[in-house]
C-alpha positions in Angstrom: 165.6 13.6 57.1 163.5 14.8 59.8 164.8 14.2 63.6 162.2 11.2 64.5 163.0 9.8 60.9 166.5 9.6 61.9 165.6 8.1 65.4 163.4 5.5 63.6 166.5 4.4 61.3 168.5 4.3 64.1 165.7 1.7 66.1 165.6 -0.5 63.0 169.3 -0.7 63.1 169.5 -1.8 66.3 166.9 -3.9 66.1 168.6 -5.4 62.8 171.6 -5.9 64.9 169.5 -7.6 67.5 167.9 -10.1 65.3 170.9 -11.0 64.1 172.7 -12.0 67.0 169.7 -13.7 68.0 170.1 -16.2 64.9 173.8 -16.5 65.6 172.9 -17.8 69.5 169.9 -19.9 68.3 172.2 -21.5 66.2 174.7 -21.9 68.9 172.4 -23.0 71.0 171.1 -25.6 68.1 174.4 -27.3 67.9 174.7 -27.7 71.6 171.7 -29.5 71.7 173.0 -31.8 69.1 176.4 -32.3 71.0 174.7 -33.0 74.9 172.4 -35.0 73.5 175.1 -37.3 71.0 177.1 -37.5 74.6 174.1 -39.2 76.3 172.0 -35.9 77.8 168.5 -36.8 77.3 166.2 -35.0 75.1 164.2 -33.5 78.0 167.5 -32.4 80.0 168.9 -30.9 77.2 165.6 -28.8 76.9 165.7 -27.6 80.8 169.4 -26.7 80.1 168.8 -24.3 77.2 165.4 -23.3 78.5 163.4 -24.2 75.6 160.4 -26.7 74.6 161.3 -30.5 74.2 160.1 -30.0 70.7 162.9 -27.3 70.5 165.4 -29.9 70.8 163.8 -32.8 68.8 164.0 -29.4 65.9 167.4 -29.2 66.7 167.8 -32.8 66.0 166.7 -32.8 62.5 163.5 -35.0 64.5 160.1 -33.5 63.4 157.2 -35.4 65.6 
């Protein structure tokens, strides 16, 4: 393997990694919606909390429109 075949693994790895995470804190971040919101936080609170689009949270909700 040449050297900037090795660093090139190595980027993809990480960035693997990264995506990953990612998923696992979208998720996260899904189920919190779904929690505030079943406690009362409105739809458009709950999307200036996580920082996302309203139509984030209605997602999150199982809503579609």
């Amino acid at each position: 393997m040449t050297p900037n075949e090795d660093v090139l693994q190595q980027a993809g790895q990480r960035w693997q990694d990264i995506r990953a995470q990612e998923r696992a804190i979208g998720a996260e971040v899904y189920a919190l919606i779904v929690t505030v919101v079943n406690e009362g936080t409105s739809e458009v609170r709950a999307a200036e909390l996580a920082g996302v689009d309203r139509m984030t949270v209605r997602r999150a909700l199982g809503k579609r429109s």
